[in-house]
Structure formats: C-alpha cells, structure tokens
ROFIKOL-846172 format. One record per atom (N, C-alpha, C, O): atom name; residue in three letters; z, x, y; residue number from 1. Coordinates in nm, 4 decimals. Layout:
CA_ALA_Z_X_Y_NUM;
...
REM end
This chain:
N_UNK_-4.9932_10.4017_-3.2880_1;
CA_UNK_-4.9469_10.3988_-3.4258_1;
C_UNK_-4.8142_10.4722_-3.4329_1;
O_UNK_-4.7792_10.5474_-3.3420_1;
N_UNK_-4.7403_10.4504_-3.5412_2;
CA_UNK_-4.6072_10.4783_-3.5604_2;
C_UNK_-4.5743_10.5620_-3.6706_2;
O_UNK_-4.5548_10.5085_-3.7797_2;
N_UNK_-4.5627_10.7199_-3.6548_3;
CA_UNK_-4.5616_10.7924_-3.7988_3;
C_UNK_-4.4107_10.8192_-3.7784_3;
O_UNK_-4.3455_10.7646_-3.6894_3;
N_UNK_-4.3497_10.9252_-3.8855_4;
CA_UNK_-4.1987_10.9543_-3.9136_4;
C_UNK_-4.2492_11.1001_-3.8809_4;
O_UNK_-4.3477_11.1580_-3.9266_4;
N_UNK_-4.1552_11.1443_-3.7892_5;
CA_UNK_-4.1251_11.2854_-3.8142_5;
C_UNK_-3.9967_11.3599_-3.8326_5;
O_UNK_-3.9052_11.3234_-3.7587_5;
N_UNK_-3.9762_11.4392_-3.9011_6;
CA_UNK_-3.8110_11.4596_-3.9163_6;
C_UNK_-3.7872_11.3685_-3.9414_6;
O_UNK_-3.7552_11.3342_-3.8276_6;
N_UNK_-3.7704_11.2790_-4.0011_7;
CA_UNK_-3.6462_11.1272_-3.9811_7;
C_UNK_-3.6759_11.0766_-3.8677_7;
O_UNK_-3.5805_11.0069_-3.8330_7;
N_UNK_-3.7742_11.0742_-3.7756_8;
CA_UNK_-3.7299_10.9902_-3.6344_8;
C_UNK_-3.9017_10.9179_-3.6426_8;
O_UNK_-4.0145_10.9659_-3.6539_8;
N_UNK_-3.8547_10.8038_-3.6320_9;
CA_UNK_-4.0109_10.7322_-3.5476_9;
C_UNK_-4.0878_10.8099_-3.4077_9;
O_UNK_-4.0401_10.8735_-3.3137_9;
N_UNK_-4.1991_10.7792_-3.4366_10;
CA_UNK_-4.2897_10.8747_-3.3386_10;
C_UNK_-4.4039_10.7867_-3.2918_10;
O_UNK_-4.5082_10.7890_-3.3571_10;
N_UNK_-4.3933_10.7051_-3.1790_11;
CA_UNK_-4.5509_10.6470_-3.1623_11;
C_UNK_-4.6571_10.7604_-3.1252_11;
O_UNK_-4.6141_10.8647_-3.0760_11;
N_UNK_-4.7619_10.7480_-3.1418_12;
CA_UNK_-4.8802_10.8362_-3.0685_12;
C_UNK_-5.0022_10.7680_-3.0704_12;
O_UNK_-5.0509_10.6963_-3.1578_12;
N_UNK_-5.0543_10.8092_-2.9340_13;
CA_UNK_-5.2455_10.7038_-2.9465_13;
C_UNK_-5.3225_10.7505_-3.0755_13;
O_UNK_-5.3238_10.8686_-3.1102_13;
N_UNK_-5.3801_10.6599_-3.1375_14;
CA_UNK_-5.4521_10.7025_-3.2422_14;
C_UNK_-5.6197_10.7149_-3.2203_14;
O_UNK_-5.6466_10.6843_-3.1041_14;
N_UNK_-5.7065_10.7411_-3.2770_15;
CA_UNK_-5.6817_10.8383_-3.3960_15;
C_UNK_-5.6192_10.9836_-3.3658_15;
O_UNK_-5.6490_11.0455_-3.2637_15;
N_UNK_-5.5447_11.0249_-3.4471_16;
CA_UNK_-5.4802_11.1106_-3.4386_16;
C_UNK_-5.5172_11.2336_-3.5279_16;
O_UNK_-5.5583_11.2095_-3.6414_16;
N_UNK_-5.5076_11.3465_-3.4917_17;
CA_UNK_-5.5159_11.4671_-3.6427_17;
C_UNK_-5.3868_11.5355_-3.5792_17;
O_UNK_-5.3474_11.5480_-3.4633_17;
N_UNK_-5.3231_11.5857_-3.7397_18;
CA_UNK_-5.2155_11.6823_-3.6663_18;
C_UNK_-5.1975_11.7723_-3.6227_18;
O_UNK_-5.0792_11.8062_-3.6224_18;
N_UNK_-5.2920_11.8614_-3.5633_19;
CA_UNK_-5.2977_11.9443_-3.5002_19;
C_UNK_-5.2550_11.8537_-3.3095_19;
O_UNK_-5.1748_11.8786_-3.2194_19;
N_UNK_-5.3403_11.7707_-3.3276_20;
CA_UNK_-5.3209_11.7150_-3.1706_20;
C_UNK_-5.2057_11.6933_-3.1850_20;
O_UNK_-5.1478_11.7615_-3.1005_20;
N_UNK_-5.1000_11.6104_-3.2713_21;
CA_UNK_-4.9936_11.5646_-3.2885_21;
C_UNK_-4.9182_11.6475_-3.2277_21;
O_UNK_-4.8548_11.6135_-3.1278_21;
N_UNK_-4.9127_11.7775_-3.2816_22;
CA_UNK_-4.7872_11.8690_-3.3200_22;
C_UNK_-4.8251_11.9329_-3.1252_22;
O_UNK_-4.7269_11.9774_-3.0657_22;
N_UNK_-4.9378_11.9309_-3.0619_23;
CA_UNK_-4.9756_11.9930_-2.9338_23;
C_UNK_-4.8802_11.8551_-2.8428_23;
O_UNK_-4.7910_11.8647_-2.7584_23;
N_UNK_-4.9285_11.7659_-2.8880_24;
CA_UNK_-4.8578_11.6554_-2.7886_24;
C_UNK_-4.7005_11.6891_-2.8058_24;
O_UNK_-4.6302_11.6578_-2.7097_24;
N_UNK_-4.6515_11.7355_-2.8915_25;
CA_UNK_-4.5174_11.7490_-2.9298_25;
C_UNK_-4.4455_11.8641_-2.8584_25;
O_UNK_-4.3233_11.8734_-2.8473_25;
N_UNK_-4.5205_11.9355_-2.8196_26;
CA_UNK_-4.4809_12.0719_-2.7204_26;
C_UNK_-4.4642_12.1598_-2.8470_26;
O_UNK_-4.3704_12.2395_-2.8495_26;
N_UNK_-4.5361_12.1519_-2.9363_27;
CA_UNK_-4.5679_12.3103_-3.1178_27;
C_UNK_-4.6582_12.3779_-3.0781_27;
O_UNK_-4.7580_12.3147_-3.0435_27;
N_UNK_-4.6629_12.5134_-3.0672_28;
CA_UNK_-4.7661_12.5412_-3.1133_28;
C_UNK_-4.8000_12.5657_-3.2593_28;
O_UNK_-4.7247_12.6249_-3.3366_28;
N_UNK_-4.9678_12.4954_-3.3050_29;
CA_UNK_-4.9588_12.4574_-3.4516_29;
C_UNK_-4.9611_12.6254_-3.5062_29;
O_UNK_-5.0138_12.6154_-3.6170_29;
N_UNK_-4.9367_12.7427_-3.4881_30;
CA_UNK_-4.9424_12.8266_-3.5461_30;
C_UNK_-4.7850_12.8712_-3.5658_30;
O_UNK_-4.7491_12.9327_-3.6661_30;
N_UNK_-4.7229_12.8454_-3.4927_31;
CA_UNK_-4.5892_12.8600_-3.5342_31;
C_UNK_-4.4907_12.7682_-3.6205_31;
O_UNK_-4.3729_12.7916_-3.6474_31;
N_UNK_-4.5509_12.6827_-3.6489_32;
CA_UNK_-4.4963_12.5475_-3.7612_32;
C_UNK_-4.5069_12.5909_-3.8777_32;
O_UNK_-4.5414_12.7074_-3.8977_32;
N_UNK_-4.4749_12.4920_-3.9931_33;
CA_UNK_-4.4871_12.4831_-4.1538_33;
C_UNK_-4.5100_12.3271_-4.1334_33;
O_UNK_-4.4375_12.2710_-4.0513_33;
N_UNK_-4.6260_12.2369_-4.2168_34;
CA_UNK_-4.5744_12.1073_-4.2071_34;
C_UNK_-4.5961_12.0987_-4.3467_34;
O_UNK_-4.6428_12.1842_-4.4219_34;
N_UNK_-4.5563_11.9849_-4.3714_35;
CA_UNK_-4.5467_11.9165_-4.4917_35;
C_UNK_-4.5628_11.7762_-4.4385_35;
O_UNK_-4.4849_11.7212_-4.3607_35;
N_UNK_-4.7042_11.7101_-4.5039_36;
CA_UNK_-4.7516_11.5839_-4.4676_36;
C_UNK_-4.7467_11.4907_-4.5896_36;
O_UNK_-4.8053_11.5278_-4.6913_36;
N_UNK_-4.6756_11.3614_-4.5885_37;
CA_UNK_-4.6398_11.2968_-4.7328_37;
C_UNK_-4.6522_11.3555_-4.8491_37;
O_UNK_-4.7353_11.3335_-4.9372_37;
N_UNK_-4.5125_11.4785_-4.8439_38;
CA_UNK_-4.4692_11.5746_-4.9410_38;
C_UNK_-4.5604_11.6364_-4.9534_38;
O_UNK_-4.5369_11.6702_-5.0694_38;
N_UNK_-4.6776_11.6972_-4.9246_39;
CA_UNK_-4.7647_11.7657_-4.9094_39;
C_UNK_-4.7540_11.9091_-4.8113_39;
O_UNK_-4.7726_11.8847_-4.6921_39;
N_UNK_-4.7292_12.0415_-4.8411_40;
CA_UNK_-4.7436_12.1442_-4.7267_40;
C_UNK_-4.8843_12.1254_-4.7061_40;
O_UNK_-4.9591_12.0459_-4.7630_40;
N_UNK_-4.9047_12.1924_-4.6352_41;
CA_UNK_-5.0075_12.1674_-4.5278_41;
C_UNK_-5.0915_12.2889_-4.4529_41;
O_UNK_-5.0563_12.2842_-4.3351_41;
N_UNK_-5.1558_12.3604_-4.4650_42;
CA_UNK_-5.2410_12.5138_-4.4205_42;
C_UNK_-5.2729_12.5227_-4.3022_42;
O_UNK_-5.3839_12.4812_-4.2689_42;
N_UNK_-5.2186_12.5574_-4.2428_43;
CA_UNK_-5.2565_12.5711_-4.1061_43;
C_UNK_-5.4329_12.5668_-4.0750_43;
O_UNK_-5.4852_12.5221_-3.9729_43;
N_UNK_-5.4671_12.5958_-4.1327_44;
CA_UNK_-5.6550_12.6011_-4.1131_44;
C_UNK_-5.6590_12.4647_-4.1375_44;
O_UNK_-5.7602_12.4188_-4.0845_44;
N_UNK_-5.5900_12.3741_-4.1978_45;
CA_UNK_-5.6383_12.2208_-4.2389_45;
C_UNK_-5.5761_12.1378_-4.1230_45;
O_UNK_-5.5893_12.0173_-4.1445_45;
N_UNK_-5.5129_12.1660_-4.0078_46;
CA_UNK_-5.4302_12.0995_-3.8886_46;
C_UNK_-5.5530_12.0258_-3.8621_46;
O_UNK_-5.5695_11.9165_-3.9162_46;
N_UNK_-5.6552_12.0830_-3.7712_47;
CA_UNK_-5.7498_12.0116_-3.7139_47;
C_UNK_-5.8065_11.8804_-3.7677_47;
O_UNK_-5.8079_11.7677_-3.7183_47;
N_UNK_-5.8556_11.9309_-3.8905_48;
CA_UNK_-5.9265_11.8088_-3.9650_48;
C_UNK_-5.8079_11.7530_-4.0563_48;
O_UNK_-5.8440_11.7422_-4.1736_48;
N_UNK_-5.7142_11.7259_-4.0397_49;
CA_UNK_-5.5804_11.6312_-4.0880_49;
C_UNK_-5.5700_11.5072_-4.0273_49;
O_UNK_-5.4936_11.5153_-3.9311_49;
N_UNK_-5.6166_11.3910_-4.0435_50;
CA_UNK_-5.5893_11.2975_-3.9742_50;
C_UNK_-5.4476_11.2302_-3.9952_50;
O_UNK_-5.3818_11.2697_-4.0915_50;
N_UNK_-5.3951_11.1315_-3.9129_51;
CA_UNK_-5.2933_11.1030_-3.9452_51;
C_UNK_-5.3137_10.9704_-3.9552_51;
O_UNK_-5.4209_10.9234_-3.9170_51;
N_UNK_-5.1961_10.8752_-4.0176_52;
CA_UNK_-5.2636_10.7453_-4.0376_52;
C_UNK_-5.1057_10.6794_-4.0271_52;
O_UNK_-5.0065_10.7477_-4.0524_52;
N_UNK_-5.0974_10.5146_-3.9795_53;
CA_UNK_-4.9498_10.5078_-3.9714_53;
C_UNK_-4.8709_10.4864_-4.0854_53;
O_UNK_-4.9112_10.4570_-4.1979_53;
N_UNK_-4.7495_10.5042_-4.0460_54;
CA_UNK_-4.6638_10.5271_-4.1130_54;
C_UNK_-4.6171_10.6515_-4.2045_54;
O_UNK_-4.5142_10.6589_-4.2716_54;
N_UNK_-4.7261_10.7532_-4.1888_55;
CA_UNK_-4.7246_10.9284_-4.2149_55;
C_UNK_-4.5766_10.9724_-4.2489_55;
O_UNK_-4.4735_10.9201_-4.2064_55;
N_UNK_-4.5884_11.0765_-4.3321_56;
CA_UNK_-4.4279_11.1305_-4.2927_56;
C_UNK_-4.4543_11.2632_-4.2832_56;
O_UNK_-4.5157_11.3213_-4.3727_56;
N_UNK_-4.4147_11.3193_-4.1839_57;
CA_UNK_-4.3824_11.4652_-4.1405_57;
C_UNK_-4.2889_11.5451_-4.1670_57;
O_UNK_-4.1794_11.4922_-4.1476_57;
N_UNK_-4.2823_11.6647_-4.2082_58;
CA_UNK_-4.1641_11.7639_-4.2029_58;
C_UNK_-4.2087_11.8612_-4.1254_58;
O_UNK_-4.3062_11.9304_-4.1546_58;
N_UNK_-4.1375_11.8741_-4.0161_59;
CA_UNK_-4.2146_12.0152_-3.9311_59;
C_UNK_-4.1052_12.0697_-3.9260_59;
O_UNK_-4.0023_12.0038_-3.9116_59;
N_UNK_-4.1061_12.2204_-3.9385_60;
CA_UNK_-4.0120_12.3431_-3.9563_60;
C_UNK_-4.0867_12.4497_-3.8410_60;
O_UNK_-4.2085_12.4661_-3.8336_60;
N_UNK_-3.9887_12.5147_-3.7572_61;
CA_UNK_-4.0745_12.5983_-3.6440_61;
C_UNK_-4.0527_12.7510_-3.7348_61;
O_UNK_-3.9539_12.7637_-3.8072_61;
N_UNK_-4.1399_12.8448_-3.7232_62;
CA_UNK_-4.1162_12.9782_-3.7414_62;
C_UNK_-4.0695_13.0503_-3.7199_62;
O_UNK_-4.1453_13.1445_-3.7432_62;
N_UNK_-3.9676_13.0918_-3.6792_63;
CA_UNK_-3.8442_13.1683_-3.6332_63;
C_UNK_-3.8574_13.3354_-3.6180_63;
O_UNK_-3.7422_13.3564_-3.5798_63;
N_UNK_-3.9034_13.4328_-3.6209_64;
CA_UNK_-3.8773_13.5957_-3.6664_64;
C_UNK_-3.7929_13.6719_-3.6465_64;
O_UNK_-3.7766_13.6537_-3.5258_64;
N_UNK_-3.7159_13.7552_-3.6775_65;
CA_UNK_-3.5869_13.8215_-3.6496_65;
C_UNK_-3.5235_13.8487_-3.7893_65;
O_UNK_-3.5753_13.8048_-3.8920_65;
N_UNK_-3.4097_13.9226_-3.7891_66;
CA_UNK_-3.3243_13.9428_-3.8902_66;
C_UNK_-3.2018_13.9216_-3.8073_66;
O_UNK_-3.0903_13.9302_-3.8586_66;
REM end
C-alpha cells in the first residue's frame, strides 16, 4: 500500500500500524511527533494505529538542546 509521508509517497507491506511504519523507517517511535490525517497522534496510540492507503503523515523528530 501507498501512504504520504512528508510530501513523499511511501509504499509499505500492509497491514500496517504506525508504530511498525515509523520502525521500518529507521524512527524511533519515541522520539517523533506524528500527525496522522491532520490528527496528532500519542505516542501510547502508535501500536494500535493502523494505517490504511493513501494515509497522510507528518513526522517531526525530537531534537533536545538549546
């Protein structure tokens, strides 16, 4: 199946949840923010998030520092 992430097409084997997504992606899901069809997204809800095609993703990595 074919979701959007950032702006870019993304195939992945389905069924999918985004937690696996974001692991296949080289994330770890604790260091992300997502936002799933304009939706943020709780990190406790990754696992049981399925994804379905044509999804849209915003993933932002966590950064720390000043």
């Amino acid at each position: 199946m074919t979701i959007v992430a950032n702006g870019k097409e993304v195939t992945v084997a389905g069924p999918c949840t985004l937690e696996s997504f974001l692991v296949a992606q080289g994330l770890l899901p604790k260091s992300v923010v997502v936002e799933h069809n304009g939706e943020a997204v709780a990190p406790s809800e990754f696992p049981d998030r399925p994804l379905q095609p044509g999804d849209r993703l915003e993933i932002v990595r966590i950064v720390a520092g000043g």
